[in-house]
C-alpha positions as CSV (number, residue, x, y, z in Angstrom):
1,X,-5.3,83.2,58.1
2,X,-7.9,80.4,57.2
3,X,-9.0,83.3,54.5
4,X,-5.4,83.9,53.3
5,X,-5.3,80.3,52.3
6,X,-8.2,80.0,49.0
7,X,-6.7,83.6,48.3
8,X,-3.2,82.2,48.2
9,X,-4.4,79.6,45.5
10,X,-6.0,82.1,43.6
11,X,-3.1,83.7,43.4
12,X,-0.6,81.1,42.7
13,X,-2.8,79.5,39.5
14,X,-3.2,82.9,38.0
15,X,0.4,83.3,38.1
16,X,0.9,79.8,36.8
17,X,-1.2,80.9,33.9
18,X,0.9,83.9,33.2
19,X,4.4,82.2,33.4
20,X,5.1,83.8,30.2
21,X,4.7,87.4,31.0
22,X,6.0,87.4,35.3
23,X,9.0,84.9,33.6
24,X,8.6,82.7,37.1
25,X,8.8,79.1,36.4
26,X,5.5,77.6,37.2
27,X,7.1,74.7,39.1
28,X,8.8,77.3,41.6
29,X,5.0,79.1,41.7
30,X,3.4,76.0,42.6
31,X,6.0,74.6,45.1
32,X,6.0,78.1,47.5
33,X,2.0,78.0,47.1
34,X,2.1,74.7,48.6
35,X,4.8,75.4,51.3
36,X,2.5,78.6,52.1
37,X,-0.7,76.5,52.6
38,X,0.8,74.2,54.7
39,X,2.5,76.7,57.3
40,X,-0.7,78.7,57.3
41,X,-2.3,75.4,58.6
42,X,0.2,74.4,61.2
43,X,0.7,78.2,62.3
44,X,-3.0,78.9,62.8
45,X,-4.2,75.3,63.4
46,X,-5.7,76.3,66.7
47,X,-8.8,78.4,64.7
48,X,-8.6,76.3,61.6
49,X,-9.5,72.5,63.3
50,X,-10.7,73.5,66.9
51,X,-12.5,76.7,66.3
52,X,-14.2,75.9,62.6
53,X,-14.4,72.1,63.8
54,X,-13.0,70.7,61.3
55,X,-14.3,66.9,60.7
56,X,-11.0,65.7,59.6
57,X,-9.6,66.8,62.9
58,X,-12.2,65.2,64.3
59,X,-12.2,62.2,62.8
60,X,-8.4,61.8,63.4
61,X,-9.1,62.1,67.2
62,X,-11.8,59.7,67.5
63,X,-9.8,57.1,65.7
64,X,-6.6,58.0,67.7
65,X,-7.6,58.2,71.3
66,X,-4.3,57.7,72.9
67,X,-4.2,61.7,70.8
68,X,-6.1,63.1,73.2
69,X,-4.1,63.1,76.4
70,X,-1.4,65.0,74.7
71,X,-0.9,69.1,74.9
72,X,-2.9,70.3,71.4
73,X,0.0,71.3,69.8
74,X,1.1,68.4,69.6
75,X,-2.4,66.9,67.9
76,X,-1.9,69.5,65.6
77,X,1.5,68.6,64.9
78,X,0.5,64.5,64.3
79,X,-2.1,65.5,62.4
80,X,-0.5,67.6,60.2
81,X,2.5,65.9,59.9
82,X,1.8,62.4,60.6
83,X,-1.9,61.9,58.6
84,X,-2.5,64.7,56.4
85,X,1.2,65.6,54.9
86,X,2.6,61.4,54.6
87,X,-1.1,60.6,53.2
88,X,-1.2,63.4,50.6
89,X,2.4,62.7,49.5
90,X,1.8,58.6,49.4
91,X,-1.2,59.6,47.1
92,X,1.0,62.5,45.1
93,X,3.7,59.7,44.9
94,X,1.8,57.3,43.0
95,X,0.5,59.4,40.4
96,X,4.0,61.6,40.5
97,X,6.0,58.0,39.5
98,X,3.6,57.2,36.5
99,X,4.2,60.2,35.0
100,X,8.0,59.8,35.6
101,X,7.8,56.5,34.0
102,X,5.8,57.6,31.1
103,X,7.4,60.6,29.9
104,X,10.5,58.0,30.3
105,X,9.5,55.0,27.9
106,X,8.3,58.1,25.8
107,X,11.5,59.6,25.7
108,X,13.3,55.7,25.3
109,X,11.1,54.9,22.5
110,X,11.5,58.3,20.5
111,X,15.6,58.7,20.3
112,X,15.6,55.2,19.5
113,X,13.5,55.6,16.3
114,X,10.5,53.9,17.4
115,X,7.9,56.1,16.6
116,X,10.0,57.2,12.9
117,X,9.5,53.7,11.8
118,X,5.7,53.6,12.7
119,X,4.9,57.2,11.4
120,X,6.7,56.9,8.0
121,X,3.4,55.3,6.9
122,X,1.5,58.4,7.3
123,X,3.8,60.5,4.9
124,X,2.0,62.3,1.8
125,X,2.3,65.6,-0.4
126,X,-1.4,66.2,-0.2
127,X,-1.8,68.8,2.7
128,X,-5.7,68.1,3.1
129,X,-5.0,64.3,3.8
130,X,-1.7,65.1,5.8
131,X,-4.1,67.0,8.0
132,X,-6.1,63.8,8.4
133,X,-3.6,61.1,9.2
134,X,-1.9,63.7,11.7
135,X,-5.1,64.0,13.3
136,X,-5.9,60.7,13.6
137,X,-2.3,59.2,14.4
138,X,-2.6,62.1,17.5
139,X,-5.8,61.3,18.6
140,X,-4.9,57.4,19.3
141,X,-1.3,58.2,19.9
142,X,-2.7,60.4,23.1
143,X,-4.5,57.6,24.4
144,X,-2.1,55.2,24.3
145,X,0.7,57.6,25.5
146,X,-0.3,60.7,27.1
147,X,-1.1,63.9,25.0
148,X,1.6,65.3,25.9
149,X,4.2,63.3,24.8
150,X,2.0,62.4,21.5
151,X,2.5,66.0,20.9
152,X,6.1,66.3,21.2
153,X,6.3,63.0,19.2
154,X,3.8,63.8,16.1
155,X,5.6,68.0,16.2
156,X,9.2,65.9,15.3
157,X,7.3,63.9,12.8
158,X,6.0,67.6,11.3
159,X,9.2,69.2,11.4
160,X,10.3,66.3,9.2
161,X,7.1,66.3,7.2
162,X,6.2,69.8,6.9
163,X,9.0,72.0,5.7
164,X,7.3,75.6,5.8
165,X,6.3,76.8,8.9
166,X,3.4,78.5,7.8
167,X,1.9,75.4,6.7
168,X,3.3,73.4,9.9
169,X,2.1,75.9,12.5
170,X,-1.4,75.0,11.0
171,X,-1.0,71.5,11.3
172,X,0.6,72.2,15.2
173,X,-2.7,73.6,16.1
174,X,-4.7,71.0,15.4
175,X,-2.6,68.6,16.9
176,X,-3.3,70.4,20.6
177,X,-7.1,69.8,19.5
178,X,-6.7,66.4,18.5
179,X,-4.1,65.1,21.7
180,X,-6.7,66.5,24.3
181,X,-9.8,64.9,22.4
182,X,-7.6,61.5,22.5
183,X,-6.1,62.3,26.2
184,X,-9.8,62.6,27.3
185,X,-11.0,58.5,26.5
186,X,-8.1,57.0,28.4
187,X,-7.1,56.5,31.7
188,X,-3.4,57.4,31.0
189,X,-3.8,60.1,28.0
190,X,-3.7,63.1,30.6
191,X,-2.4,63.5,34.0
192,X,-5.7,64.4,35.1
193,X,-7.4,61.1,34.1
194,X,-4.7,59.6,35.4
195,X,-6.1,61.4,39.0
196,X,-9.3,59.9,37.9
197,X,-8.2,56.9,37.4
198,X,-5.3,57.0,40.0
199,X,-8.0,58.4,43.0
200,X,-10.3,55.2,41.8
201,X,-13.1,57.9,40.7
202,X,-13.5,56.4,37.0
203,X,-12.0,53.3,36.0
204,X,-10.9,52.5,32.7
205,X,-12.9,50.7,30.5
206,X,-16.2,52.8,31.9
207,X,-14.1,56.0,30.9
208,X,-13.3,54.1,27.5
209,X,-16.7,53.5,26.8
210,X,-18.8,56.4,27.9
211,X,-16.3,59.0,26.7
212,X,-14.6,57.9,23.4
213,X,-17.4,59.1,21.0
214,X,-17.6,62.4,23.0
215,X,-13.9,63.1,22.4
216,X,-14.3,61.7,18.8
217,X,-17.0,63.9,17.6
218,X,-14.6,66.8,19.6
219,X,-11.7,65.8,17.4
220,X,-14.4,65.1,14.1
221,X,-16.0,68.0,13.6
222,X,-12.9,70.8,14.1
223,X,-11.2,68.4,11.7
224,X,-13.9,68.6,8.8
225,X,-14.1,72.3,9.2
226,X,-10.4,72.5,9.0
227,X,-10.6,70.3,6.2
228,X,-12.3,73.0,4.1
229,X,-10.6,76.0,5.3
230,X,-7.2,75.5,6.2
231,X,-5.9,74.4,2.6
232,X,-7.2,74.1,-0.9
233,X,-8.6,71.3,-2.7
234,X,-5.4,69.3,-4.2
235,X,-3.0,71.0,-2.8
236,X,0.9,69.7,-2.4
237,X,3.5,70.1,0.4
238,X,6.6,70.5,-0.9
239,X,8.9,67.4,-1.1
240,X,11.7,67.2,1.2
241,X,15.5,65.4,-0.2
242,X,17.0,62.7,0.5
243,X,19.6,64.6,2.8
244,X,16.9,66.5,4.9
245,X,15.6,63.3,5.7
246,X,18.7,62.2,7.3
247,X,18.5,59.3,10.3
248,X,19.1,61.2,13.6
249,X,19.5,58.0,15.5
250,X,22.0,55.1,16.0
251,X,22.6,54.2,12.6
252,X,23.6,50.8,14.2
253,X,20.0,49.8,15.1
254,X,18.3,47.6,12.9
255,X,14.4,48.9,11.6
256,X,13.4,45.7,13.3
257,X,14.7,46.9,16.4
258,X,13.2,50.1,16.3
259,X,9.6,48.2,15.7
260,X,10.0,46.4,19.1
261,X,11.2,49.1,20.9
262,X,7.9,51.0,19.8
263,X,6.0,47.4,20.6
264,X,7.4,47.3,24.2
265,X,7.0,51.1,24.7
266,X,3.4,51.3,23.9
267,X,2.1,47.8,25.0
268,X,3.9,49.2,28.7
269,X,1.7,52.1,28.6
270,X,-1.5,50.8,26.9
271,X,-1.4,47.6,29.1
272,X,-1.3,49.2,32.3
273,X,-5.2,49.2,33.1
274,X,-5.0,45.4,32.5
275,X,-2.2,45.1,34.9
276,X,-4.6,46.9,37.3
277,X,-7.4,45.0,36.9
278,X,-5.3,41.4,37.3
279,X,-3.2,42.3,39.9
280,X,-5.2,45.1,42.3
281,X,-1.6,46.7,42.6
282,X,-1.5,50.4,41.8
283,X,-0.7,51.6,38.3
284,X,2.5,53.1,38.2
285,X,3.6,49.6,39.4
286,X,2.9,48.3,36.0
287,X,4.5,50.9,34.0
288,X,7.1,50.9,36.1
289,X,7.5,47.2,35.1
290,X,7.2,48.1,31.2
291,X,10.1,50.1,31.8
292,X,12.3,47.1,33.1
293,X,11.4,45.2,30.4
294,X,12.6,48.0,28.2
295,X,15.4,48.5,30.1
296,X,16.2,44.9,30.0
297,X,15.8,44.3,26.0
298,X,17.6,47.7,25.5
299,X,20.6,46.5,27.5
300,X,20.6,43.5,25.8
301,X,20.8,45.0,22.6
302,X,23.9,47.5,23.1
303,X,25.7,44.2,24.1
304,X,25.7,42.9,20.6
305,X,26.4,46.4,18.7
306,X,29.6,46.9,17.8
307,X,29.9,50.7,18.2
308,X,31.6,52.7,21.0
309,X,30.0,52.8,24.4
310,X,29.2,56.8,24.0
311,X,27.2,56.9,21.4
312,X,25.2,54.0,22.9
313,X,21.6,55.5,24.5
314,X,21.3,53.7,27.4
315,X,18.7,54.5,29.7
316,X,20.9,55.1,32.6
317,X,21.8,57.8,30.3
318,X,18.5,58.8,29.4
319,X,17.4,59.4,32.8
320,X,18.6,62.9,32.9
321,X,16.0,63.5,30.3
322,X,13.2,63.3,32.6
323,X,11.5,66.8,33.4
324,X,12.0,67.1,36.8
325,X,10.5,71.2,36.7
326,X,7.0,69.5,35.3
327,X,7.2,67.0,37.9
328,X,7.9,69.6,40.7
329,X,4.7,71.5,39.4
330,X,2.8,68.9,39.6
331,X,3.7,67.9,43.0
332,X,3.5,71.4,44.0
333,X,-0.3,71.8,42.8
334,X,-1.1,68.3,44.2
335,X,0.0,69.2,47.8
336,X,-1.6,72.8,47.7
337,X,-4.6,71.0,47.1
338,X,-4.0,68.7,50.0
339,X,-3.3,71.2,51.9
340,X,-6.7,72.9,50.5
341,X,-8.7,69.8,51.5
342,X,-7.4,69.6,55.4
343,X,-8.3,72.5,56.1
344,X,-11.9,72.3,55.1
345,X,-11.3,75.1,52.4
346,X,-12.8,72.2,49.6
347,X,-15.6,70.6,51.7
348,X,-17.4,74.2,52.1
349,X,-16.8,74.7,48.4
350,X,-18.6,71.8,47.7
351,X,-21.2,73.0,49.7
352,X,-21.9,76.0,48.1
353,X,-22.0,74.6,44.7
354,X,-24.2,71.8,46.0
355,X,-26.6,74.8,47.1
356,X,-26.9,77.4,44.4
357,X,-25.5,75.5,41.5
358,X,-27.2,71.8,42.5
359,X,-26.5,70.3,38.3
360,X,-23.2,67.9,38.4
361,X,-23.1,68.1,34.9
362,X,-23.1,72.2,34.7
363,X,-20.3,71.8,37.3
364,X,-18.7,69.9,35.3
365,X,-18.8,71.5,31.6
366,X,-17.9,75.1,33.6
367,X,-14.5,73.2,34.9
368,X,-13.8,72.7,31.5
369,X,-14.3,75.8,30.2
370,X,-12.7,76.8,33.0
371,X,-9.6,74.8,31.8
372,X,-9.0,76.8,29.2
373,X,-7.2,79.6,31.1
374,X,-6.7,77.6,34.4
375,X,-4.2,74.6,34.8
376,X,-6.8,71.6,34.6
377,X,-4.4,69.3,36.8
378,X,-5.1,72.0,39.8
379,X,-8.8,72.2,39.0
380,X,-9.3,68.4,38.5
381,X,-7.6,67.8,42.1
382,X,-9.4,70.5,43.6
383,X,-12.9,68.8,42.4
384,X,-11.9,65.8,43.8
385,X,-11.2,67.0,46.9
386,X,-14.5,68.9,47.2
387,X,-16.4,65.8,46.4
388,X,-15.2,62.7,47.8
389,X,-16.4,59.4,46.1
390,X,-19.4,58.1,47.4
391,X,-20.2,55.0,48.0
392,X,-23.0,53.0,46.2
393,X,-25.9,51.9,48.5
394,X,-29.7,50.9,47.8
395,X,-30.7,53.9,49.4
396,X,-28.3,56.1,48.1
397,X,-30.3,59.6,46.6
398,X,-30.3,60.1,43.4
399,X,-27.8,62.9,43.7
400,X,-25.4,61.0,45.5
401,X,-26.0,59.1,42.6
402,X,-23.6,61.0,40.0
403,X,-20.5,61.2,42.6
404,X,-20.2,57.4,43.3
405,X,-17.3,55.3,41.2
406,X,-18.0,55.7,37.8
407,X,-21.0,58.4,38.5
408,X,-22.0,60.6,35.8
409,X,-19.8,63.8,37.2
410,X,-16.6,61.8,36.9
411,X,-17.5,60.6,33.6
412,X,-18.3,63.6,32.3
413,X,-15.8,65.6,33.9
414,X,-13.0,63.5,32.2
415,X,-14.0,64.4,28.7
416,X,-14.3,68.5,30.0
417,X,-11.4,69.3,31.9
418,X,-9.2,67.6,29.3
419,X,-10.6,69.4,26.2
420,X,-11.8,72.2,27.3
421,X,-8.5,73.0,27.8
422,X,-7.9,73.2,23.8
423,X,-10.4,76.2,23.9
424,X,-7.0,78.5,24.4
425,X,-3.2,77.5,23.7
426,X,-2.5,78.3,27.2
427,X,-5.5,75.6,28.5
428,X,-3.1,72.6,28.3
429,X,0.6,71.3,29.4
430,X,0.1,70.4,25.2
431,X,-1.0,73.8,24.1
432,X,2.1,75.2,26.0
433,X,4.3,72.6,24.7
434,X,3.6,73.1,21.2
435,X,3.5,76.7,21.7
436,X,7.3,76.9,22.8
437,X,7.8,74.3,20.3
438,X,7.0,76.1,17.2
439,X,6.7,79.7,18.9
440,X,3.0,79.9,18.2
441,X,1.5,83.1,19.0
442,X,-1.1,83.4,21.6
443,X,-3.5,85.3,18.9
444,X,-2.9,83.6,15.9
445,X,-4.4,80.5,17.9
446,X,-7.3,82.5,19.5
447,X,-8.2,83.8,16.2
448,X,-8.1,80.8,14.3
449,X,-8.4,77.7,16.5
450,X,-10.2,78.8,19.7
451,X,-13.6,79.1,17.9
452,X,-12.8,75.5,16.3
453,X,-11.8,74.0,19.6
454,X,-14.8,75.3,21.1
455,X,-17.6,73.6,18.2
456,X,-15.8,70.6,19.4
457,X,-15.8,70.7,22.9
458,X,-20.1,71.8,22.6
459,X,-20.7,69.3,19.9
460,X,-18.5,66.5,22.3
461,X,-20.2,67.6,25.4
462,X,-23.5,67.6,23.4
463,X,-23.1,64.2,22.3
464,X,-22.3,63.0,26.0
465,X,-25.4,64.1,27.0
466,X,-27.6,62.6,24.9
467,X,-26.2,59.6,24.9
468,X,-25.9,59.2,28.7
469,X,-27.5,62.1,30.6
């Protein structure tokens, strides 16, 4: 059964990656993968943490003497149960809550007009410099947000901006490039840095530092080339009326309003590495914080509108909004993983790589690549479970060197499994996003983006190196 359990996986991500075509929810895949691993471990833990010795198991018994008295079963039951399952979950929990959160003060911030009154600045006829400040906005918007929700945000802003869909599905694919070159620099612009940063592999102002040229350059050079191809010299967008550009929010709410709202909603998010640092508390403490100061100012406001308590957005009413099946799949993947790790599955991974592959950074730009056609979030997890952070020491080889807290593999890893995952539509929670969004095709993207996505993510990793290989 130990065998059953890396085959299992296998299994379960490449039906994640073809949701589309089996028509199974991903979350549901994920959640029975998990549930899978983790009877496999208690029904055959016998020959998984006696027979294989697992050092886990081993640890857990040295540390819990009283353990050994008792029938086996029942040490297979504690440790299962009692260490591995409640230790996974606290970890899954904390990353699990800032994501809640976020997509939350997203969701609070966009029906109340917040991100209408920032973007209005970036409207223009002129398709080549459309391209540009859509590019740009996403790039910065995905660090400060998540790319993710910068791509649903900038997509309403097109659908408002960009009339014909030929022209819009162009601009949509460049968006996916440009939110995973801007998830890639922060700590919060992807729910794998957030791991990263979360799992205390990569803090945040290293990551800002050694990766934001990288994803740059990523974002910069597919850009220029789409500059030239994508639309003619000069050339205009038609000009929407005055009635298609009819407010879809609370009519009520002054422009002021709307301006703080977007204030509090992004300072919440962007601040939250500060609140780390000052405090030592875990992050999704301090966006869960942003959010009660949202909720607070929010509150305060309805009290003074004179307008009927239903067609008030409150975010007790807004709660519903949260998407609980991307939360499931995520918590699904996480625990698979976990479950992955105690068995020993990761650790002789990591040994094998160690032996015939022996270059951190290779590991790292195939993970990437790799995230183009395999959920990055399971990958990203997986990595860190095969390579626990070490910890810095005089004598530490130089190796050991590039898995320590802020190593080179972590770095560099950040940038890759983010953007590689542009290389196909399919790489990314974005790419899928927009791709349901706008009904992209799968080969319309591969034929005209992959190749794009792909410059960037050689000439990004490219630039990585020689700056800091």
């Amino acid at each position: 059964m130990f065998i059953l359990m890396p085959i299992i996986f296998v299994v379960g991500i490449l039906a994640i990656a073809l949701e589309d075509k089996i028509k199974i929810n991903k979350a549901a895949t994920a959640l029975f993968m998990a549930i899978s691993l983790w009877m496999i471990l208690m029904f055959d833990a016998y020959n998984i943490f006696v027979e294989r010795a697992n050092p886990l198991f081993a640890e857990f018994l040295a540390q819990n003497p009283d353990m050994a008295n008792l029938p086996a079963k029942d040490q297979f039951i504690n440790f299962i149960t009692n260490r591995s399952i409640v230790y996974h979950l606290g970890n899954v929990a904390e990353t699990l809550f800032f994501v809640m959160c976020s997509m939350l003060i997203v969701d609070i911030v966009d029906k109340h007009g917040g991100f209408r009154a920032v973007t209005g600045y970036i409207r223009t006829a002129n398709k080549r410099k459309l391209l540009w400040y859509i590019s740009i906005a996403t790039f910065f918007f995905s660090a400060l947000l998540d790319n993710l929700a910068a791509a649903i945000v900038i997509m309403a802003v097109l659908r408002k901006l960009v009339p014909d869909r030929t022209d819009r599905l162009k601009y949509a694919c460049m968006v996916i490039i440009a939110a995973n070159a801007g998830g890639s620099w922060s700590p919060i612009g992807d729910v794998t840095t957030i791991l990263l940063w979360v799992g205390k592999n990569i803090t945040a102002m290293h990551q800002i530092s050694h990766v934001f040229i990288s994803a740059l350059v990523n974002m910069l050079v597919p850009l220029t080339i789409a500059h030239f191809w994508l639309f003619k010299k000069d050339s205009q967008l038609r000009v929407m009326s005055e009635e298609e550009m009819a407010d879809e929010f609370v009519p009520e709410i002054s422009n002021r309003a709307r301006r703080t709202i977007f204030v509090i909603g992004v300072l919440s998010l962007a601040l939250v590495p500060v609140f780390q640092m000052v405090t030592d508390l875990p992050p999704f403490l301090g966006v869960l914080l942003g959010l009660v100061i949202l909720w607070i100012y929010t509150d305060i406001m309805y009290s003074r509108l004179h307008v009927h308590e239903s067609e008030k957005l409150r975010i007790s009413r807004l709660l519903p909004n949260i998407d609980l099946a991307t939360i499931f799949f995520f918590l699904g993947i996480l625990m698979a993983v976990g479950a992955l790790e105690t068995s020993g599955q990761l650790g002789l991974m990591s040994a094998y790589l160690d032996k015939h592959v022996h270059d951190p950074y290779l590991i790292s730009f195939v993970i990437g690549v790799l995230s183009s056609c395999v959920d990055n979030v399971a990958l990203v997890a997986a990595t860190m479970g095969m390579y626990p952070v070490v910890q810095q020491a005089a004598d530490l080889a130089p190796y050991a060197q590039y898995f320590v807290a802020d190593g080179g593999f972590w770095t560099f890893l950040a940038y890759c499994a983010v953007t590689g995952g542009s290389i196909l539509i399919i790489g990314s929670a974005t790419g899928v996003t927009v791709m349901g969004l706008e009904k992209i095709d799968f080969m319309y993207y591969t034929k005209r983006f992959s190749i794009l996505a792909l410059i960037g993510y050689i000439c990004g990793a490219a630039v990585y190196m020689l700056l800091f290989a």
